[in-house]
N, C-alpha and C positions, 0 to 999 in steps of 0.2 A: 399850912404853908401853901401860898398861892402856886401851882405851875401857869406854863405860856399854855400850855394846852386847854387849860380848865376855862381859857378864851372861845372856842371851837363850839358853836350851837349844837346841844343833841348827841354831844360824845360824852361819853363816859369810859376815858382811857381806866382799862383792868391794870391799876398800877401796885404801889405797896399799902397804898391806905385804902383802895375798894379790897383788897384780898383781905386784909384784916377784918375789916367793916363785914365782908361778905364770906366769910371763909363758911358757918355754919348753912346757909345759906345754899354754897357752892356744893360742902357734902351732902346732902339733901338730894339734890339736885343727880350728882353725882353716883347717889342711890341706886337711881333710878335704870344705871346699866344691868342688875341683876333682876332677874323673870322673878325672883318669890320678892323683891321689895316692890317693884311695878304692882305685883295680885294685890300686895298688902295694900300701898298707896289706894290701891285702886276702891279697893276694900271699906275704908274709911281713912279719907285724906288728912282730914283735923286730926285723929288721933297716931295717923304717920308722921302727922309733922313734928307732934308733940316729939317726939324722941331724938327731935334737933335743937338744940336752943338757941334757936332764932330769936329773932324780938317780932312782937306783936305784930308791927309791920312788912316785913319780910315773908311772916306767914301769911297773910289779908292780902299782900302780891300775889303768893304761887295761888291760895285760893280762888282769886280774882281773875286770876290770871293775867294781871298787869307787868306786860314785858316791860317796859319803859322803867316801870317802877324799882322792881328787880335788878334791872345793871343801875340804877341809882343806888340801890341798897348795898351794890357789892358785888350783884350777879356778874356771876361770867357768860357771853352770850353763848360761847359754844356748848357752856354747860347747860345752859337754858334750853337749845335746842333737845336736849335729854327731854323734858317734856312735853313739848310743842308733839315731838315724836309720839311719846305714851299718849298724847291725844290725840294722835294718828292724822291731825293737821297737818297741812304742806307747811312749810316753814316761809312761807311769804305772807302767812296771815299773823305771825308774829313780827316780819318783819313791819308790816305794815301800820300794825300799832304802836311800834315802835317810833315811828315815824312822824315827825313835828308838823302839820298837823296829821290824829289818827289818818289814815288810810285802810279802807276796804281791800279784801284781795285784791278783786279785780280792777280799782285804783292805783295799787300797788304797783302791780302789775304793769300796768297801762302805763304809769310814769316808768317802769323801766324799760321799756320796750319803748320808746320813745327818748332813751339815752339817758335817762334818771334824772335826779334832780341838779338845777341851774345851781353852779359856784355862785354868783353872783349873790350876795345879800345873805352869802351861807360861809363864812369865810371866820364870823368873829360875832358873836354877842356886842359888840362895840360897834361892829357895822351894821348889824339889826338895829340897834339899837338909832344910829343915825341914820338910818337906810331910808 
């Protein structure tokens, strides 16, 4: 079922179909607040992961570490932060790949300290689209 949102370039509203889609994902994620699943994670990632059942892809994100991909799969961004964290990143280097096209930190950065990104041509997939 279409929503008006699913219009909006680069959002992935956390609605009722990314929380299903991404729920194993999320606990996973969510793991990550206790210090002995952190060592384990840390420990050997792939066989952490295994003890989620995630799909194939979902896990090939958090090992990749593909933010963008992750809140496509379901992720929740806050929860993502959970690892950005465990890997002791500032969270602007997620945000930044996050971001249509990738951005470097200090790209990141630099767009937001210069008032972030222009509305204009960011309003609607429809308007990219005829932009």
């Amino acid at each position: 079922m279409e929503r008006d949102y699913d219009d909006v370039p680069g959002t992935y509203v956390f609605d009722g179909r990314r929380y299903r889609m991404g729920y194993h994902l999320n606990m996973f994620l969510m793991s990550l607040n206790k210090a002995e699943c952190r060592a384990e994670f840390a420990e050997d990632e792939r066989a952490y992961l295994a003890k989620f059942p995630m799909t194939e892809a979902q896990q090939e994100a958090v090992l990749q570490r593909q933010w963008l991909k992750m809140l496509h799969l379901g992720g929740n961004v806050y929860y993502a932060f959970k690892l950005i964290s465990h890997d002791r990143k500032p969270p602007q280097v997620m945000y930044g790949q996050m971001a249509e096209p990738n951005m470097s930190f200090d790209e990141f950065q630099a767009m937001m300290i210069a008032g972030g990104r222009p509305i204009d041509g960011n309003r609607s997939k429809k308007e990219q689209a005829n932009g």
